[in-house]
N, C-alpha and C positions, 0 to 999 in steps of 0.2 A: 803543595797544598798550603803551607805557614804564607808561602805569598802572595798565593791569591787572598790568602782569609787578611793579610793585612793593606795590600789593596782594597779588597772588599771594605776593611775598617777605616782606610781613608778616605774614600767617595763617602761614606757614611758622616765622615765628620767636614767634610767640605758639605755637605747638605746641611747639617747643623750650623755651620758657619754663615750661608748663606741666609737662611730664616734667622740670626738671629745679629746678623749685622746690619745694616742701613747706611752708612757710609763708603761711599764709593774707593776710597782709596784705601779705608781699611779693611774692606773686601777683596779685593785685588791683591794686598797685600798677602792676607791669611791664606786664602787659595793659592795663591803663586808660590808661598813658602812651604807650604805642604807639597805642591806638585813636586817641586823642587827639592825635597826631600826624599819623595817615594820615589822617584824616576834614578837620585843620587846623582845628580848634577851640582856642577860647580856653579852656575849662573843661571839665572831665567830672566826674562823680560815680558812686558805686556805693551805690544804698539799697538794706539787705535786709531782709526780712522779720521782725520778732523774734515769733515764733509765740503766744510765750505773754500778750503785749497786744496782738496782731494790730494793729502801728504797721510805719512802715518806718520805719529809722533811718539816716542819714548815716554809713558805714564809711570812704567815702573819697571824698575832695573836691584835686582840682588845678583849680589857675588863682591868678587874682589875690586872690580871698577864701577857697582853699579851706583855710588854716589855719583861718579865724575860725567856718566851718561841719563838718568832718569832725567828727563824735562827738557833735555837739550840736543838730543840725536831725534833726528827725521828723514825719512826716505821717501823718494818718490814710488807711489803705486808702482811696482815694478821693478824696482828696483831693490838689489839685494836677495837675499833669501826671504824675509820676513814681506816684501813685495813683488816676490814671485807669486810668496802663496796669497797674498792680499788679494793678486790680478786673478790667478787659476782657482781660490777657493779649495783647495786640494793640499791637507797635509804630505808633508815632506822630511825622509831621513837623509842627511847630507853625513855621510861617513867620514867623508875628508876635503875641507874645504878648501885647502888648497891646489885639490885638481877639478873643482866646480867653480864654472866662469859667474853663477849667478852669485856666486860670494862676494858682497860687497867689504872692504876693508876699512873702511873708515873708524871704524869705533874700533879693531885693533892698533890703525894708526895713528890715532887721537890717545891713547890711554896706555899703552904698553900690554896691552891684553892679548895672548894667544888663543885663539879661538879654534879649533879641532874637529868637533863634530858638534850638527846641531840637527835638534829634531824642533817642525815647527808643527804649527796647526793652527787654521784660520779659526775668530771668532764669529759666531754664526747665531742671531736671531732671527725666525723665521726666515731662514736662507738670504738674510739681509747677511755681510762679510760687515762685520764692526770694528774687525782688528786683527791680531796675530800674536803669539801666545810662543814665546821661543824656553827650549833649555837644552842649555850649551856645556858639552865637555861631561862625558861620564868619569865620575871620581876613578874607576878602575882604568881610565886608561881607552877602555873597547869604544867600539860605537855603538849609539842605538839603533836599536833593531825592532821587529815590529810588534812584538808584544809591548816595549816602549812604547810605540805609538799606537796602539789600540789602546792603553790604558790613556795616555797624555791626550789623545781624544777626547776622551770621555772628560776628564781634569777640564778641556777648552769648553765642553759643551756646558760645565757647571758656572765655569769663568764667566762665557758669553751672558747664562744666565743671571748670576750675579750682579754684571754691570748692568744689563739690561733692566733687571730690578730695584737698583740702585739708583738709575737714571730716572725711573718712574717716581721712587721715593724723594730724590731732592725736586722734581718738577712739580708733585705735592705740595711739599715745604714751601716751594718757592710762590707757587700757585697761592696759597695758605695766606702767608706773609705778604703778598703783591694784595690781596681780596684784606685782611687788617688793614692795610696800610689806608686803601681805597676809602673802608668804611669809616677811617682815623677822619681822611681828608672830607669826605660827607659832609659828618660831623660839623667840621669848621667851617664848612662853605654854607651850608645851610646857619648857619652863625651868621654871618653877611646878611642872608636876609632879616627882616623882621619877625619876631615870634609872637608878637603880641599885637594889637589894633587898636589901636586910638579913636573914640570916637567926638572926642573935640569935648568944650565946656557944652552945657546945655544940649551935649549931645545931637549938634546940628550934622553930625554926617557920619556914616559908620563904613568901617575897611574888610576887604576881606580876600585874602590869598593864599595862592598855592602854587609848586611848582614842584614837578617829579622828572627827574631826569631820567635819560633814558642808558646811563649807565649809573654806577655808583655815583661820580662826579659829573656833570655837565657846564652848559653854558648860558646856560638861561638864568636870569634875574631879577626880581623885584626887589623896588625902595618904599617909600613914605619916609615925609621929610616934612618935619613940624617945625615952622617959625614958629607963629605966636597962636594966640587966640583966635586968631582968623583967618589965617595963610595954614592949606596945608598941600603940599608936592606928592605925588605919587609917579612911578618911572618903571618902566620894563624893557628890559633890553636882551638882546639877543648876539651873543660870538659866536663867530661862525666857525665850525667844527663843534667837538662833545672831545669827552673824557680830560686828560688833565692839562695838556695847552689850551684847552677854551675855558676849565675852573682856573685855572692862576692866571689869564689876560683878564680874567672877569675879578678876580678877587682886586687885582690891581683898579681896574675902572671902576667899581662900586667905590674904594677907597677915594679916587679922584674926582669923582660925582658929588660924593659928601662933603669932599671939601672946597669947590666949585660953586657948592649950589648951599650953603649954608647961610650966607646974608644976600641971598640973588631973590628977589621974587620973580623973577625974567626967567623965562626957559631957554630965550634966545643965548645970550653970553654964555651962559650953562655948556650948552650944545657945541657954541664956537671954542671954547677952550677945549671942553673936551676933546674935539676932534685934534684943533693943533697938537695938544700931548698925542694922541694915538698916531699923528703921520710922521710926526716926532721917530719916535720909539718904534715905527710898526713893525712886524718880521715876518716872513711867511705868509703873504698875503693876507693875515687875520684882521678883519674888521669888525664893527659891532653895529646890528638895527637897534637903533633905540628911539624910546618918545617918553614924553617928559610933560607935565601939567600941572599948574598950581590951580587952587580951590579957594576962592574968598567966601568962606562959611556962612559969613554975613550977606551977601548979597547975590551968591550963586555963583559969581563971572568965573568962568572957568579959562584960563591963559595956558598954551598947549605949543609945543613942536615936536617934529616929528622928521626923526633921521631914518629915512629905509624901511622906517616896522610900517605892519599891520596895521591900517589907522585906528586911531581911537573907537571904540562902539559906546553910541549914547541911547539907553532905552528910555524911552519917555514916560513918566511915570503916572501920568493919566491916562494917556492911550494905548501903552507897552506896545508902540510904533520903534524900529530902528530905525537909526540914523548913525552911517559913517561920516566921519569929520575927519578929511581927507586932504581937505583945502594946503597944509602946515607941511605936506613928505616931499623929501628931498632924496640922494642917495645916503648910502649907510655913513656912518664917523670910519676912520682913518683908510680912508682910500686916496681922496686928495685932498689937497691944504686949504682951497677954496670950494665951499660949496656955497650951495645956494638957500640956504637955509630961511625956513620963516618963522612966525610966532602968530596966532590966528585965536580969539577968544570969541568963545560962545556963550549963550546966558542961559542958563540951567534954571527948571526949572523947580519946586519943591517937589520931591519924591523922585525924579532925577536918576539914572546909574549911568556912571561913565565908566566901561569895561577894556582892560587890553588885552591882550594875547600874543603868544609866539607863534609860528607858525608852524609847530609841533602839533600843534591842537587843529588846522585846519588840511596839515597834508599827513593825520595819521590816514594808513590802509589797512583792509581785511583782506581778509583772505582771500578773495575775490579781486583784488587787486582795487579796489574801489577807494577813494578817499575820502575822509571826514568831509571837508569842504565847506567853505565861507556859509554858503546859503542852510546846511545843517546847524552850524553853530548860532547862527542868527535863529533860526528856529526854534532850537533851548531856549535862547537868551530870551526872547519875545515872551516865554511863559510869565506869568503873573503869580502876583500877593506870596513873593518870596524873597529873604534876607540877602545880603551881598552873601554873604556863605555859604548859603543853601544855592545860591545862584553860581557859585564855582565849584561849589560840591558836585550838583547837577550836570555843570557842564563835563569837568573830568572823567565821570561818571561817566555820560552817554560816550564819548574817546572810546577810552576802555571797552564797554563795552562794545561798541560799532569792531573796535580790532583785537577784540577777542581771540588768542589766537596768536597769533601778530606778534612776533618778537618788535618791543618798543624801539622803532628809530630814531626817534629826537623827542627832546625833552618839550614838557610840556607846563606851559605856564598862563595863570589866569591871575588880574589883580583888578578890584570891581568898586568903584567910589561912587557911593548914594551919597545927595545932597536931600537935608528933611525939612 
């Protein structure tokens, strides 16, 4: 009776342990020390499964050699005791191992260890095998027997659950940390663009953007880029992929745009260098659509090219007629070292919007499988007696709305220049 109530009082405190640790290896440890204690073994070990060479591997090792083996013994599924019961899932009493062929010797003959009798027991989450749970050598000498292994059962089922919960808590942690780190990067990438809008002396022309990705990070971006009083650049570009190789080839290319296109009033050169740096540098087939336009305040001429994007959208501010300016697209920058690039100027005139877009905004879908599509967007755009803001407000807006629903696939981007 005194040993069942002090059995009983160890599984009680191996559930204590388990609810009130969260680290995986100082879980394993705790439980493993205690099994190892109430069973009165010389040695215990924990091998778990590593899925992806389907090996078990040594996590933890007490007794007199378990320095020299934690971290560094591994066995094949099958092999050994500890990969017999990996393969069969089926605890095991080995009384005397050296007249069981499934007795692997290596960790006696690696460390000077005699090994005698071992009782093992698989790790088991939802009948998934996660590992094997060994304790080696009764202090008295005997072997184990099956009230041993009915209780060390029980011990493996709390182990399995331990790691099992243990595994759930650092993929939290890690989940936690990975989602900070994401909104860190946000942050700074959204820095890259402009926060503020210019709208020139005498307020000849007003700006107005936005762009929401369709993860924390994307690759979508807008510029404005003010010479003087009279020149002013607006650019939206697109890398292909999302998340965080298409924000840092982007954070890189906004940086080389600016400094490219700082004493250029040409979108042409702009364009041609850029591409050289990108077929330069390129990796991973990543390239970028982009298109680029300078604004003479003073006089309307609106000077443009266009690598791969969207073409430019101009709504005409007397008739709120579209018109695409399409004349300027070539293929995307850093694919090859020669393209064929142009520069095309149109004359704008008062009251004027010249709109870009990614193409986030014309292939979102609902749930219906349905997509936005060029001829909706142009729809919105065409509405009247509205601000460049209220005119990208609008348009993300109807997005949204239309893929309601609709886990966001790519990022979406709007930058809209009225001439007054």
């Amino acid at each position: 009776m005194r040993r069942k109530v002090d059995e009983l009082r160890s599984l009680i405190e191996v559930s204590i342990i388990i609810n009130s640790a969260s680290d995986l290896d100082e879980l394993i440890t705790l439980v493993m020390e205690k099994a190892q204690s109430v069973m009165k073994a010389e040695a215990s070990s924990v091998m778990l499964i590593n899925e992806e060479k389907n090996i078990l591997e040594c996590t933890f090792a007490r007794g007199e050699v378990g320095a020299q083996i934690q971290n560094k013994i591994q066995l094949q599924i099958g092999e050994g005791i500890a990969g017999w019961v990996a393969k069969h899932g089926q605890p095991l009493i080995v009384p005397d191992v050296s007249v069981d062929p499934r007795f692997a010797s290596k960790v006696d003959d690696s460390t000077g260890f005699q090994t005698r009798t071992i009782l093992a027991a698989p790790l088991m989450v939802k009948d998934k095998i996660i590992g094997v749970a060994e304790v080696i050598n009764r202090m008295d000498g005997e072997a184990f027997n099956e009230d041993n292994l009915e209780l060390f059962s029980t011990f493996c089922r709390q182990v399995a659950m331990a790691i099992e919960n243990a595994r759930m808590y650092q993929l939290k942690m890690e989940k936690q940390k990975i989602e900070q780190q994401l909104e860190a990067a946000k942050t700074i990438q959204q820095s890259f663009m402009p926060q503020t809008f210019p709208d020139g002396p005498d307020k000849k022309f007003s700006i107005a953007g936005r762009s929401l990705p369709a993860v924390s990070i994307g690759g979508d971006f807008f510029d404005i880029i003010e010479f003087d009083n009279n020149h002013i650049g607006i650019a939206v570009g697109d890398v292909t992929g999302k998340g965080i190789p298409a924000a840092l080839y982007m954070a890189r290319f906004v940086s080389d745009f600016r400094i490219y296109s700082r004493n250029n009033l040409n979108p042409l050169p702009v364009l041609k260098a850029l591409n050289d740096n990108l077929v330069e540098r390129s990796r991973r087939g990543m390239f970028v659509t982009f298109q680029y336009g300078i604004l003479n305040v003073v006089t309307g001429e609106f000077i443009y090219a266009n690598a791969g994007h969207i073409p430019f959208i101009r709504i005409h501010g007397r008739t709120h007629t579209i018109e695409l300016l399409k004349e300027a697209k070539s293929i995307p920058l850093g694919i090859l070292p020669e393209i064929n690039l142009k520069e095309e100027t149109v004359q704008l005139a008062q009251g004027d919007v010249v709109v870009s877009i990614t193409d986030g905004i014309i292939e979102a879908k609902n749930k219906a499988g349905g997509v936005y599509s060029l001829e909706r967007t142009l729809d919105i755009l065409s509405e009247n007696n509205r601000s460049v803001q209220e005119l990208v407000d609008d348009l993300l807006k109807s997005v949204q709305d239309f893929a309601i629903g609709v886990e966001q696939y790519d990022d979406l981007t709007v930058l809209a220049l009225k001439w007054r």
